[in-house]
Predicted model as a PDB file, atoms N, CA, C, CB and O in Angstrom, pLDDT in the B-factor column:
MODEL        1                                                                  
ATOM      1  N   UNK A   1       0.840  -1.174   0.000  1.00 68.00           N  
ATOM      2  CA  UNK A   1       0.000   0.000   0.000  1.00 68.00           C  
ATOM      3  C   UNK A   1       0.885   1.236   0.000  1.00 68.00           C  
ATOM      4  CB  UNK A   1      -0.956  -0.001   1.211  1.00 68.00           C  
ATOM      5  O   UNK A   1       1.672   1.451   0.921  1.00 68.00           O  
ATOM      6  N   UNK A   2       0.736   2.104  -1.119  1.00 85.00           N  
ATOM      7  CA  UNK A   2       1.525   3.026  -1.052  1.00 85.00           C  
ATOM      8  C   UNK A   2       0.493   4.268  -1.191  1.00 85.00           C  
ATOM      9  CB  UNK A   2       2.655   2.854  -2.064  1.00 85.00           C  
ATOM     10  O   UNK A   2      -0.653   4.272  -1.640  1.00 85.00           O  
ATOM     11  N   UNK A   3       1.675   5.857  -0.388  1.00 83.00           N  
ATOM     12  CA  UNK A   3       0.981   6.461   0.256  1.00 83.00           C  
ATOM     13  C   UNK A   3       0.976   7.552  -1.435  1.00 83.00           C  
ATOM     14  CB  UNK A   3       1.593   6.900   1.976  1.00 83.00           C  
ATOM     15  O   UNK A   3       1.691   7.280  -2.399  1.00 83.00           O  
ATOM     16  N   UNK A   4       0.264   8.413  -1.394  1.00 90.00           N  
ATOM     17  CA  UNK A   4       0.464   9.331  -2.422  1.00 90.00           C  
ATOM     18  C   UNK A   4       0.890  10.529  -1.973  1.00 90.00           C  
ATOM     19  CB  UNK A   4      -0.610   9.513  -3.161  1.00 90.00           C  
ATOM     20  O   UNK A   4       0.612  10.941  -0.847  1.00 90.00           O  
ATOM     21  N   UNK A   5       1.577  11.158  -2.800  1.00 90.00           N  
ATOM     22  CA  UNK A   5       2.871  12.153  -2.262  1.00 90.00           C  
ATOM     23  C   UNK A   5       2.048  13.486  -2.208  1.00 90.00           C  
ATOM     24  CB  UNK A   5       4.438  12.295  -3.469  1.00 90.00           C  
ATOM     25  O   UNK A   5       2.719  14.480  -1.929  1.00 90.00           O  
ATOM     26  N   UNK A   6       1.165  13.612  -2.352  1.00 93.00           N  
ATOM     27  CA  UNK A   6       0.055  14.994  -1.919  1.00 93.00           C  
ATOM     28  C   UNK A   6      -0.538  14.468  -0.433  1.00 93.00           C  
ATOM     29  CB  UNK A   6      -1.582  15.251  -3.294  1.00 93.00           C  
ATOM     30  O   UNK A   6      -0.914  15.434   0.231  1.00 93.00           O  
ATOM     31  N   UNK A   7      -0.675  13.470   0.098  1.00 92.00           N  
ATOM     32  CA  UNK A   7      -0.827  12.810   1.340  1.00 92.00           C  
ATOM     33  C   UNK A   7      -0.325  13.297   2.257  1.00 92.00           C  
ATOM     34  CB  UNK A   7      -0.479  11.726   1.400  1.00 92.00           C  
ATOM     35  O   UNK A   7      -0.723  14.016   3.174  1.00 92.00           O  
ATOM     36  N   UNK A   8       1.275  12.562   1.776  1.00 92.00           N  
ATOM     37  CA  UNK A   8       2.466  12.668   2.660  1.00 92.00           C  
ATOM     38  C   UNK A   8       2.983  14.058   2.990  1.00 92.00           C  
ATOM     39  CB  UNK A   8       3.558  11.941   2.051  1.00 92.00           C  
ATOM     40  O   UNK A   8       3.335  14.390   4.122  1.00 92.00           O  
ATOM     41  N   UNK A   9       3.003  14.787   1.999  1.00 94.00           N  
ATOM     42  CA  UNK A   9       3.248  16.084   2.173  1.00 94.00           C  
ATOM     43  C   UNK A   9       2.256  16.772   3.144  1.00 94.00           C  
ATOM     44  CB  UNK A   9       3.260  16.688   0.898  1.00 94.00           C  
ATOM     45  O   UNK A   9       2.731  17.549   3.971  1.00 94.00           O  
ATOM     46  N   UNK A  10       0.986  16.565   3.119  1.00 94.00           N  
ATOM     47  CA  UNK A  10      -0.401  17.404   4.469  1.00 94.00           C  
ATOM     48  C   UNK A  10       0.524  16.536   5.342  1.00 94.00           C  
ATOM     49  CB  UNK A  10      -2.798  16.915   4.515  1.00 94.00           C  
ATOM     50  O   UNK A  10       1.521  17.136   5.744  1.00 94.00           O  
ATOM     51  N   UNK A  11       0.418  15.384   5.681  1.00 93.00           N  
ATOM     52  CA  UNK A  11       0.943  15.060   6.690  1.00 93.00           C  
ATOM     53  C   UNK A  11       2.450  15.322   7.636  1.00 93.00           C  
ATOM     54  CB  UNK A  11       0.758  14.139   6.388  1.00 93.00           C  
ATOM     55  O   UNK A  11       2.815  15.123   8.794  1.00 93.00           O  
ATOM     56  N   UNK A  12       3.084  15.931   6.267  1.00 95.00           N  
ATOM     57  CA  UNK A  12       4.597  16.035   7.077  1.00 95.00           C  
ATOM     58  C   UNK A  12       4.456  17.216   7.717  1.00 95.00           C  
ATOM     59  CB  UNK A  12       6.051  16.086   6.143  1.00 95.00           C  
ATOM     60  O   UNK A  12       5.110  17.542   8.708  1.00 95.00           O  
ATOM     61  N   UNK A  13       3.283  18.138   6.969  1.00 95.00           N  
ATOM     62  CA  UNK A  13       3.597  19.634   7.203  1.00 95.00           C  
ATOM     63  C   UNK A  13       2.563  19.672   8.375  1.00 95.00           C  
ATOM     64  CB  UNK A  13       3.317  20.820   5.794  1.00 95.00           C  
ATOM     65  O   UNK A  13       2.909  20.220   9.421  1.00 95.00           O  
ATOM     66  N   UNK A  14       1.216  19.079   8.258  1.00 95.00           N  
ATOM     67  CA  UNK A  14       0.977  19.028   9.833  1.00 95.00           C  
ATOM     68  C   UNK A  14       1.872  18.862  10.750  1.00 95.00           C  
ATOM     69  CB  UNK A  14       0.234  18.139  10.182  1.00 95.00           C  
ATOM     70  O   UNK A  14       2.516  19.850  11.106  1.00 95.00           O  
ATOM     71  N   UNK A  15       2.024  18.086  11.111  1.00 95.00           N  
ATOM     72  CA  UNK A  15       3.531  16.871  11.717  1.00 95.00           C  
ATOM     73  C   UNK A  15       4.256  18.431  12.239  1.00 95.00           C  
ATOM     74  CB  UNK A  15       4.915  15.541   9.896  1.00 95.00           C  
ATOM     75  O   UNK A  15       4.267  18.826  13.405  1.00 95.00           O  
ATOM     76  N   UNK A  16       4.757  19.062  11.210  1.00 95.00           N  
ATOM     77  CA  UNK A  16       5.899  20.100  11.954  1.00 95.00           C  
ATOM     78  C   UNK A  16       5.142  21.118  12.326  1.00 95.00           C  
ATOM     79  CB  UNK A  16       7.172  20.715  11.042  1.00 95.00           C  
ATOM     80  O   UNK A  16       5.572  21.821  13.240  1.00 95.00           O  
ATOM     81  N   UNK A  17       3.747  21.464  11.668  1.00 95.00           N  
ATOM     82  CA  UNK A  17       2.865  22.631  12.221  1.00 95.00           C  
ATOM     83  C   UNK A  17       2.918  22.425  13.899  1.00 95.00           C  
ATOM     84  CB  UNK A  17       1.128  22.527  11.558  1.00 95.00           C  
ATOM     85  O   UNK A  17       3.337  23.217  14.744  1.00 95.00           O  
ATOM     86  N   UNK A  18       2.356  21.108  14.072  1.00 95.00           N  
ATOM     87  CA  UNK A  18       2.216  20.897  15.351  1.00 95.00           C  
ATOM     88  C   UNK A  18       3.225  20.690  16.373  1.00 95.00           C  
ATOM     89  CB  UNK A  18       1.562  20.053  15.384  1.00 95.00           C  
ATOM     90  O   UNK A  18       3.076  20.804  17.589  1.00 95.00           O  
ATOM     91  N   UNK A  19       4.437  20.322  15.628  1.00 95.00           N  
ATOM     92  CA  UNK A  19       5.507  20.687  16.666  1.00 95.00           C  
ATOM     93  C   UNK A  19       6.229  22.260  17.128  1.00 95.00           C  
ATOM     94  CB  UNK A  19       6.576  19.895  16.178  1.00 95.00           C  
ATOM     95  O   UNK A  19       6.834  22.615  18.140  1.00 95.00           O  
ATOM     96  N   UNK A  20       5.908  22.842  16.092  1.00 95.00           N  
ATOM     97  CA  UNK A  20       6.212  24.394  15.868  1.00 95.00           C  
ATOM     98  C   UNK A  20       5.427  25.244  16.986  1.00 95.00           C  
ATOM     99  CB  UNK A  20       5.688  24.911  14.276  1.00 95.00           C  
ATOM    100  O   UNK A  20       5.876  26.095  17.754  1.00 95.00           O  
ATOM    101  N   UNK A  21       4.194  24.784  16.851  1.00 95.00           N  
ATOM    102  CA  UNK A  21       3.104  25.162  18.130  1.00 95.00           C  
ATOM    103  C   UNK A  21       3.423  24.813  19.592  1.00 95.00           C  
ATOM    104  CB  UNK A  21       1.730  24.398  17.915  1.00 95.00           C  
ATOM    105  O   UNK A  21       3.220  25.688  20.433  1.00 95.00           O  
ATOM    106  N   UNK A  22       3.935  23.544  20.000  1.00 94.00           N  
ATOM    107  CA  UNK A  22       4.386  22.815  20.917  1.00 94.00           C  
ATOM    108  C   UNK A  22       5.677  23.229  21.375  1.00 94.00           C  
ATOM    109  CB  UNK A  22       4.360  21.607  20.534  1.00 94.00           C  
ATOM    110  O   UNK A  22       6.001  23.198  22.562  1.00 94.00           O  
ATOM    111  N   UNK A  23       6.468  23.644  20.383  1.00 92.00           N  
ATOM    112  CA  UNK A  23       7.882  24.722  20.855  1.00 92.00           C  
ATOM    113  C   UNK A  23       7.321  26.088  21.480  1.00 92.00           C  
ATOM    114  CB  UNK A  23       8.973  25.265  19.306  1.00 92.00           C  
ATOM    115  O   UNK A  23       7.509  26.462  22.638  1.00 92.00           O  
ATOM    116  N   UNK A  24       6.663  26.698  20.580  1.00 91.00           N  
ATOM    117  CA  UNK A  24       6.192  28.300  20.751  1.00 91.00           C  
ATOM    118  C   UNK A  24       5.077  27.917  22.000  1.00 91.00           C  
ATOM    119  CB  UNK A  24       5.324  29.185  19.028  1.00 91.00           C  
ATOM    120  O   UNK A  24       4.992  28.976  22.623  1.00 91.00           O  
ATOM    121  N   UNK A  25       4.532  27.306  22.404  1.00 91.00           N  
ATOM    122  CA  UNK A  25       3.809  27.038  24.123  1.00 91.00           C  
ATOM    123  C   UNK A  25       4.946  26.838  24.831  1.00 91.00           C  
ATOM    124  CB  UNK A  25       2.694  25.558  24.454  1.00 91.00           C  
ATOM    125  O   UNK A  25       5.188  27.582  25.781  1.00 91.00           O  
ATOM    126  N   UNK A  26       5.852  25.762  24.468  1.00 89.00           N  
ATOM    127  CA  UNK A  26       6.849  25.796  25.904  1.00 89.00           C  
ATOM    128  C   UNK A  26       7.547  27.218  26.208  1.00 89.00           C  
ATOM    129  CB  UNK A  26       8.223  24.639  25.741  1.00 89.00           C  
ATOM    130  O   UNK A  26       7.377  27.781  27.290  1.00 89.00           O  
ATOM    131  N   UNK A  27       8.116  27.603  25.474  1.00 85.00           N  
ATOM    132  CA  UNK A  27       9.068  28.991  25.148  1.00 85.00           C  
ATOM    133  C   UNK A  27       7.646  30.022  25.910  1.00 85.00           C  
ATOM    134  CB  UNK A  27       9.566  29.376  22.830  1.00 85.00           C  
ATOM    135  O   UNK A  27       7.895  31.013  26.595  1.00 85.00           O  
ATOM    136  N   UNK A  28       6.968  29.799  25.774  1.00 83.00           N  
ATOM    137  CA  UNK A  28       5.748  31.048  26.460  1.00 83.00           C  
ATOM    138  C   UNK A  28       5.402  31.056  27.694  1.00 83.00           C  
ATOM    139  CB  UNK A  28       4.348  31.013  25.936  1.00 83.00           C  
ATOM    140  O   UNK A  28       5.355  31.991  28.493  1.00 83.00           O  
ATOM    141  N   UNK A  29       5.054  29.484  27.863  1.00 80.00           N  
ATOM    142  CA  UNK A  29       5.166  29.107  29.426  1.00 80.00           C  
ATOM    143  C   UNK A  29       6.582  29.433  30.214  1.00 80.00           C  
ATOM    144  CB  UNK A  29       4.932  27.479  29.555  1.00 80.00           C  
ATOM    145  O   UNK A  29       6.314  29.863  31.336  1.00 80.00           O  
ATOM    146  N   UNK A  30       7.777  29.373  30.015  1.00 76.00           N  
ATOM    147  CA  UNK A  30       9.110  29.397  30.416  1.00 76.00           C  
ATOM    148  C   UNK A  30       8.935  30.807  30.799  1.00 76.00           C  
ATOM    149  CB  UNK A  30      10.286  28.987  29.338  1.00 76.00           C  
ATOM    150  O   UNK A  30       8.978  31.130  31.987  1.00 76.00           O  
ATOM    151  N   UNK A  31       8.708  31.807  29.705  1.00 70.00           N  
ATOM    152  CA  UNK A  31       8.541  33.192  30.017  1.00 70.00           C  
ATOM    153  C   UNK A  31       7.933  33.733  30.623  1.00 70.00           C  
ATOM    154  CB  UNK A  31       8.384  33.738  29.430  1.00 70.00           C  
ATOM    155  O   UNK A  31       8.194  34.918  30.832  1.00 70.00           O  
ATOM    156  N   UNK A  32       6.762  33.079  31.230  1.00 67.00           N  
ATOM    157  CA  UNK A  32       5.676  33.367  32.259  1.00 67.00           C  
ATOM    158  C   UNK A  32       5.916  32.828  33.438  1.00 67.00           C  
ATOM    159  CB  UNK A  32       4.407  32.933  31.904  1.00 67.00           C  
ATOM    160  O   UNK A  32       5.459  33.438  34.405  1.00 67.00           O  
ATOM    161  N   UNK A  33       6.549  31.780  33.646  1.00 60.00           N  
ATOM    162  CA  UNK A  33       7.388  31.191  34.461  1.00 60.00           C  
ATOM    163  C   UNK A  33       8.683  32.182  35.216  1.00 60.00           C  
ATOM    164  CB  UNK A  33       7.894  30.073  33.587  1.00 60.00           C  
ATOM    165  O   UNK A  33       8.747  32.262  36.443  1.00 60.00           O  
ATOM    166  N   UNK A  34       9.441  32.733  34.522  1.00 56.00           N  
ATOM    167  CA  UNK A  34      10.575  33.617  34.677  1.00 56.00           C  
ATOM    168  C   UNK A  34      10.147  34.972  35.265  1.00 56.00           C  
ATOM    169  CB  UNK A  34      11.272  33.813  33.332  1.00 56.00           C  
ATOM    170  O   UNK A  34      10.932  35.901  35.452  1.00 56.00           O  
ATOM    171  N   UNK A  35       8.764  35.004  35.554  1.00 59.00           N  
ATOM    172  CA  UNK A  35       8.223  36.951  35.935  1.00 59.00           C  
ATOM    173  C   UNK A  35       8.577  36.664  37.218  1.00 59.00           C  
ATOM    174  CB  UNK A  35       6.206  37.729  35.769  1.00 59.00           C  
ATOM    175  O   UNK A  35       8.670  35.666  37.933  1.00 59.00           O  
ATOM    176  N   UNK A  36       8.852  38.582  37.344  1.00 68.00           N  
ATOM    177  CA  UNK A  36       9.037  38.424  38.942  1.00 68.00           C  
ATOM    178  C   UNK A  36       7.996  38.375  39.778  1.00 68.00           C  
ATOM    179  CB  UNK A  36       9.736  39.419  39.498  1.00 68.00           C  
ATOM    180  O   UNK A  36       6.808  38.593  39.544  1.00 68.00           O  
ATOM    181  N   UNK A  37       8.649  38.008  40.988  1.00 73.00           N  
ATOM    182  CA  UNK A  37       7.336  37.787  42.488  1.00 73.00           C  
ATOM    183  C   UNK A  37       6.943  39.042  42.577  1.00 73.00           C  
ATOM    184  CB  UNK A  37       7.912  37.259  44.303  1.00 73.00           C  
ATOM    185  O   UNK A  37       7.425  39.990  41.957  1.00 73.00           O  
ATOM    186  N   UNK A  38       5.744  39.075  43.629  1.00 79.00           N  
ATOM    187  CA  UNK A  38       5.166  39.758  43.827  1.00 79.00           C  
ATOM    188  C   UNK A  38       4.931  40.373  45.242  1.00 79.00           C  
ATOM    189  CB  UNK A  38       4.472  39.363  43.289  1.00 79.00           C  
ATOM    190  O   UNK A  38       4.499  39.551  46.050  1.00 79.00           O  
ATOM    191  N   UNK A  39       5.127  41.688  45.743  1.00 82.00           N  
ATOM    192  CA  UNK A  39       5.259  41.940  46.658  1.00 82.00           C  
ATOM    193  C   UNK A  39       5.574  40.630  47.956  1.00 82.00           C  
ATOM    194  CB  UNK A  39       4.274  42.723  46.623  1.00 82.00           C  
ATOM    195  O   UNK A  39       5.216  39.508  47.598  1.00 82.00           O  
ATOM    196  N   UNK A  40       6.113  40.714  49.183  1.00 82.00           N  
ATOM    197  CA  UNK A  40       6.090  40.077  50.102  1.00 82.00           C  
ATOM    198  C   UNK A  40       5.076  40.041  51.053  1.00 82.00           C  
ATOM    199  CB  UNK A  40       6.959  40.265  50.486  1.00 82.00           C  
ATOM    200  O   UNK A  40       4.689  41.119  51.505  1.00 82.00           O  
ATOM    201  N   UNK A  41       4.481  38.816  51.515  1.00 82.00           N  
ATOM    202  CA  UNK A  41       2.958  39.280  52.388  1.00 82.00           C  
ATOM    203  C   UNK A  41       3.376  39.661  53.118  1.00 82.00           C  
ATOM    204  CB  UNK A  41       1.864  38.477  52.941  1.00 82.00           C  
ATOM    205  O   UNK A  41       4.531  39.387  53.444  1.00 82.00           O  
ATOM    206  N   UNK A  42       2.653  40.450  53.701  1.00 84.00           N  
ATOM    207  CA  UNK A  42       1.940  41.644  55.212  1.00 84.00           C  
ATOM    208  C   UNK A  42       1.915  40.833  56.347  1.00 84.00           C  
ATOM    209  CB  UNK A  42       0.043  42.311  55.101  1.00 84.00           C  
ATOM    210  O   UNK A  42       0.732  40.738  56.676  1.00 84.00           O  
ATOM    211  N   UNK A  43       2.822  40.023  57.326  1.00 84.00           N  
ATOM    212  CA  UNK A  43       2.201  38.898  58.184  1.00 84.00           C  
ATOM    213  C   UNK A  43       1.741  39.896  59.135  1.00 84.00           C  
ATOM    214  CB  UNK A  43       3.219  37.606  58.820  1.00 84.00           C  
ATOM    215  O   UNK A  43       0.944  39.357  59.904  1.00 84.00           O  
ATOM    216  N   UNK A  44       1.933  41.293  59.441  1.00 84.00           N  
ATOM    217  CA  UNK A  44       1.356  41.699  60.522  1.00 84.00           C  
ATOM    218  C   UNK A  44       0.040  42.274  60.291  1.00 84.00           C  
ATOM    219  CB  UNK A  44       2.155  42.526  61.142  1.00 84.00           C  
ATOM    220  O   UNK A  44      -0.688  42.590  61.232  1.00 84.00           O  
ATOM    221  N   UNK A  45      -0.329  42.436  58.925  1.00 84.00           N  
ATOM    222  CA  UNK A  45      -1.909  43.113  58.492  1.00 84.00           C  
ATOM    223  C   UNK A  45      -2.825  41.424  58.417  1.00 84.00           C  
ATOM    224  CB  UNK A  45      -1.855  44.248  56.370  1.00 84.00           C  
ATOM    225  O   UNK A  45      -4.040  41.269  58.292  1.00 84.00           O  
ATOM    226  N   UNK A  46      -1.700  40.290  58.550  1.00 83.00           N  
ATOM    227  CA  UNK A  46      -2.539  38.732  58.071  1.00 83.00           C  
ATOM    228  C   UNK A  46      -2.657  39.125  59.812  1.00 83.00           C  
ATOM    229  CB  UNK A  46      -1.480  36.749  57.157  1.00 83.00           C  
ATOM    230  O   UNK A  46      -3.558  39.814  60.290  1.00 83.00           O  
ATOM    231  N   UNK A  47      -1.719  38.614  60.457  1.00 88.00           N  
ATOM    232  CA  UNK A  47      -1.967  38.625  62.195  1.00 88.00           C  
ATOM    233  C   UNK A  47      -3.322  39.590  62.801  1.00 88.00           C  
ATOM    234  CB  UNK A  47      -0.402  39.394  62.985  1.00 88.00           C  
ATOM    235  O   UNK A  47      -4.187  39.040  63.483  1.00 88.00           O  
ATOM    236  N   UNK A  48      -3.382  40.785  62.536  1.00 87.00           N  
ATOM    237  CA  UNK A  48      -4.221  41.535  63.033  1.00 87.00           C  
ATOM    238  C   UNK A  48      -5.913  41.140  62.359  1.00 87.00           C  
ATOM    239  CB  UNK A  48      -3.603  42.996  62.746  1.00 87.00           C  
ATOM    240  O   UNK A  48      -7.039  41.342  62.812  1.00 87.00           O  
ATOM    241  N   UNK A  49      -5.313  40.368  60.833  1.00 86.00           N  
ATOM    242  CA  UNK A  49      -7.039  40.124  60.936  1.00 86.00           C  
ATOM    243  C   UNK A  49      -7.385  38.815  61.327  1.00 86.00           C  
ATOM    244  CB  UNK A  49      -7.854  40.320  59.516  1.00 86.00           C  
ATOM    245  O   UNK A  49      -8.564  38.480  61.445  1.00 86.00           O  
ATOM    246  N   UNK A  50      -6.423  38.036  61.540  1.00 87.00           N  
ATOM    247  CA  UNK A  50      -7.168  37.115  62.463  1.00 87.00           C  
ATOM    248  C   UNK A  50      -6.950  37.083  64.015  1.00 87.00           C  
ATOM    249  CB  UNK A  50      -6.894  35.818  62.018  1.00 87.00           C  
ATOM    250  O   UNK A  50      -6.992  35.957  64.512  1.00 87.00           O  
ATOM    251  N   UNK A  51      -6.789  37.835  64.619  1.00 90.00           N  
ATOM    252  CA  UNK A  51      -7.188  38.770  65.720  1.00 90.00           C  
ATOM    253  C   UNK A  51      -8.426  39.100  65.985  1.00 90.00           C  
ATOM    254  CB  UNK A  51      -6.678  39.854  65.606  1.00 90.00           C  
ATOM    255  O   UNK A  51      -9.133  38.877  66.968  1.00 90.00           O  
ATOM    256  N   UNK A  52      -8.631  39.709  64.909  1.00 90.00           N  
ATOM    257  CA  UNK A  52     -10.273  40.778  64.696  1.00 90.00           C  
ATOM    258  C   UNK A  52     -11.328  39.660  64.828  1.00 90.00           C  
ATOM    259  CB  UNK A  52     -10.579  41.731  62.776  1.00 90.00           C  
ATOM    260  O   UNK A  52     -12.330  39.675  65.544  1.00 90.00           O  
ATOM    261  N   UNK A  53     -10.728  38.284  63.648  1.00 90.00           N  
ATOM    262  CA  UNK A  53     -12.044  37.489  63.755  1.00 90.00           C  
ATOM    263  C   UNK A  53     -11.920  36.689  64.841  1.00 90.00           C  
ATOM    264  CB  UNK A  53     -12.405  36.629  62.558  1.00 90.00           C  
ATOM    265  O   UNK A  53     -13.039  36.356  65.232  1.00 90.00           O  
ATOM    266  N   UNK A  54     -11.028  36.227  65.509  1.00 90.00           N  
ATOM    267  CA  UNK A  54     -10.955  35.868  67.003  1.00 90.00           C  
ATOM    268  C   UNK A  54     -11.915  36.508  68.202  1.00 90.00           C  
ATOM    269  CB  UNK A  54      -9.587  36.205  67.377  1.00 90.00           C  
ATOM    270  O   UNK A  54     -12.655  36.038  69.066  1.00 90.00           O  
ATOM    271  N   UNK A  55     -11.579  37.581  67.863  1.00 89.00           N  
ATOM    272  CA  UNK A  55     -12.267  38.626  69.046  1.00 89.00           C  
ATOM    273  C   UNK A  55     -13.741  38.600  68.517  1.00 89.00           C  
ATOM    274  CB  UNK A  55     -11.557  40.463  69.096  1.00 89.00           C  
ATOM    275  O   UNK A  55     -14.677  38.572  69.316  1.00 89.00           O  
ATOM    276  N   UNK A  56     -13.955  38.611  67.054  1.00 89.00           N  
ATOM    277  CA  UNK A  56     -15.345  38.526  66.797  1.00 89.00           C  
ATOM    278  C   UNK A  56     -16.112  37.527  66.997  1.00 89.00           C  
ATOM    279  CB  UNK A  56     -15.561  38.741  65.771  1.00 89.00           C  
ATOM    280  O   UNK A  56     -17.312  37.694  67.212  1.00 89.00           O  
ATOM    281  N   UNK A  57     -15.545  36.319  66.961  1.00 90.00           N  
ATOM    282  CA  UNK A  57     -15.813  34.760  67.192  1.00 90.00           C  
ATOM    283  C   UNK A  57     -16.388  34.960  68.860  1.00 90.00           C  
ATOM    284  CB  UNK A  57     -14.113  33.584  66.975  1.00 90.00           C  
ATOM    285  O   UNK A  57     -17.598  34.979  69.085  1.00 90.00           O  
ATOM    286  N   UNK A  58     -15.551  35.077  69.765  1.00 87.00           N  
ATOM    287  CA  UNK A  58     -15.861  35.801  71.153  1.00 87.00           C  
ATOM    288  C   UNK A  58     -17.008  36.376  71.698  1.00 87.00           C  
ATOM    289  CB  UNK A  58     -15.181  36.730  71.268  1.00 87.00           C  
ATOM    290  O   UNK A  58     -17.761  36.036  72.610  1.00 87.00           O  
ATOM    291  N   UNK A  59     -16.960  37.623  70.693  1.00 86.00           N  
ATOM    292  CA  UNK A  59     -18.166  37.985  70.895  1.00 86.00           C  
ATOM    293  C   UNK A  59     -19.667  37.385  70.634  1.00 86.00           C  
ATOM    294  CB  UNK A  59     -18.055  38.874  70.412  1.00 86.00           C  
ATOM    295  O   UNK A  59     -20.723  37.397  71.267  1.00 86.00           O  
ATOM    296  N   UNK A  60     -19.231  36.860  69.397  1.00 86.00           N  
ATOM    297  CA  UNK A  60     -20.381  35.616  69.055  1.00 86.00           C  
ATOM    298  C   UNK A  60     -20.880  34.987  70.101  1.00 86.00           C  
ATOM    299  CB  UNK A  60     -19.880  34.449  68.236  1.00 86.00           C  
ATOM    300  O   UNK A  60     -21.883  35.531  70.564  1.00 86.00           O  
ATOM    301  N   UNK A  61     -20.422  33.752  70.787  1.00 86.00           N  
ATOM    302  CA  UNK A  61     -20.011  33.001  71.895  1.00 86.00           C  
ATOM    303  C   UNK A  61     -20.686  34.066  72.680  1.00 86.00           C  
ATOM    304  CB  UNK A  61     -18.381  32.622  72.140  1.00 86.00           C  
ATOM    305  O   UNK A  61     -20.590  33.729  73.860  1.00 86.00           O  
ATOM    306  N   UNK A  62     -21.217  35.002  72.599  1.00 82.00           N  
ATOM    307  CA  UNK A  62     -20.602  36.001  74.449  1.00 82.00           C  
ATOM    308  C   UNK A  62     -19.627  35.470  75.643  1.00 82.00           C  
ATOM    309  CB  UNK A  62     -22.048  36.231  75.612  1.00 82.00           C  
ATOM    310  O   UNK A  62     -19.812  35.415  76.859  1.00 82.00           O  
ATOM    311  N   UNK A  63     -18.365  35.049  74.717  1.00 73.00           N  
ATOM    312  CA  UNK A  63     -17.488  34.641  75.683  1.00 73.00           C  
ATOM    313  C   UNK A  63     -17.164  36.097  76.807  1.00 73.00           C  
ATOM    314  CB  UNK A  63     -16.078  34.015  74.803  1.00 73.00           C  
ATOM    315  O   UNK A  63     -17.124  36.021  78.035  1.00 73.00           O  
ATOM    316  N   UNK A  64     -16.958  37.390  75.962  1.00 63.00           N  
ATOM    317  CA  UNK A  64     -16.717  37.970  76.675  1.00 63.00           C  
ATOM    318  C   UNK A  64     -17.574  39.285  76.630  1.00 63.00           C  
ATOM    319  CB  UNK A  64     -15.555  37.938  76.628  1.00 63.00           C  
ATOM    320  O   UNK A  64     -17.895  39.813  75.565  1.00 63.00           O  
ATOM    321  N   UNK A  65     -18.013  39.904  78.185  1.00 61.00           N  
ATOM    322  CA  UNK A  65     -19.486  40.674  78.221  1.00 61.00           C  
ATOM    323  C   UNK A  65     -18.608  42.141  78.811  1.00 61.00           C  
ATOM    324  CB  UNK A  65     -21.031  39.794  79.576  1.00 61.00           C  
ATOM    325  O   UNK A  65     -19.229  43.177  79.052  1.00 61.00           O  
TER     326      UNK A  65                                                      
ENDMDL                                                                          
END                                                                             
Protein backbone atom coordinates (compact mmCIF):
# COMPACT_ATOMS: atom_id res chain seq x y z
CA UNK A 1 0.00 0.00 0.00
CA UNK A 2 1.52 3.03 -1.05
CA UNK A 3 0.98 6.46 0.26
CA UNK A 4 0.46 9.33 -2.42
CA UNK A 5 2.87 12.15 -2.26
CA UNK A 6 0.06 14.99 -1.92
CA UNK A 7 -0.83 12.81 1.34
CA UNK A 8 2.47 12.67 2.66
CA UNK A 9 3.25 16.08 2.17
CA UNK A 10 -0.40 17.40 4.47
CA UNK A 11 0.94 15.06 6.69
CA UNK A 12 4.60 16.03 7.08
CA UNK A 13 3.60 19.63 7.20
CA UNK A 14 0.98 19.03 9.83
CA UNK A 15 3.53 16.87 11.72
CA UNK A 16 5.90 20.10 11.95
CA UNK A 17 2.87 22.63 12.22
CA UNK A 18 2.22 20.90 15.35
CA UNK A 19 5.51 20.69 16.67
CA UNK A 20 6.21 24.39 15.87
CA UNK A 21 3.10 25.16 18.13
CA UNK A 22 4.39 22.81 20.92
CA UNK A 23 7.88 24.72 20.85
CA UNK A 24 6.19 28.30 20.75
CA UNK A 25 3.81 27.04 24.12
CA UNK A 26 6.85 25.80 25.90
CA UNK A 27 9.07 28.99 25.15
CA UNK A 28 5.75 31.05 26.46
CA UNK A 29 5.17 29.11 29.43
CA UNK A 30 9.11 29.40 30.42
CA UNK A 31 8.54 33.19 30.02
CA UNK A 32 5.68 33.37 32.26
CA UNK A 33 7.39 31.19 34.46
CA UNK A 34 10.58 33.62 34.68
CA UNK A 35 8.22 36.95 35.93
CA UNK A 36 9.04 38.42 38.94
CA UNK A 37 7.34 37.79 42.49
CA UNK A 38 5.17 39.76 43.83
CA UNK A 39 5.26 41.94 46.66
CA UNK A 40 6.09 40.08 50.10
CA UNK A 41 2.96 39.28 52.39
CA UNK A 42 1.94 41.64 55.21
CA UNK A 43 2.20 38.90 58.18
CA UNK A 44 1.36 41.70 60.52
CA UNK A 45 -1.91 43.11 58.49
CA UNK A 46 -2.54 38.73 58.07
CA UNK A 47 -1.97 38.62 62.20
CA UNK A 48 -4.22 41.54 63.03
CA UNK A 49 -7.04 40.12 60.94
CA UNK A 50 -7.17 37.11 62.46
CA UNK A 51 -7.19 38.77 65.72
CA UNK A 52 -10.27 40.78 64.70
CA UNK A 53 -12.04 37.49 63.75
CA UNK A 54 -10.96 35.87 67.00
CA UNK A 55 -12.27 38.63 69.05
CA UNK A 56 -15.35 38.53 66.80
CA UNK A 57 -15.81 34.76 67.19
CA UNK A 58 -15.86 35.80 71.15
CA UNK A 59 -18.17 37.98 70.89
CA UNK A 60 -20.38 35.62 69.06
CA UNK A 61 -20.01 33.00 71.90
CA UNK A 62 -20.60 36.00 74.45
CA UNK A 63 -17.49 34.64 75.68
CA UNK A 64 -16.72 37.97 76.67
CA UNK A 65 -19.49 40.67 78.22
Amino acid sequence: MSIKPQVLAAISGAIAAYMADEEACQMAAAGYAAAAPGPPLNLWALAGRTEAMQLRLLMQRRSLR
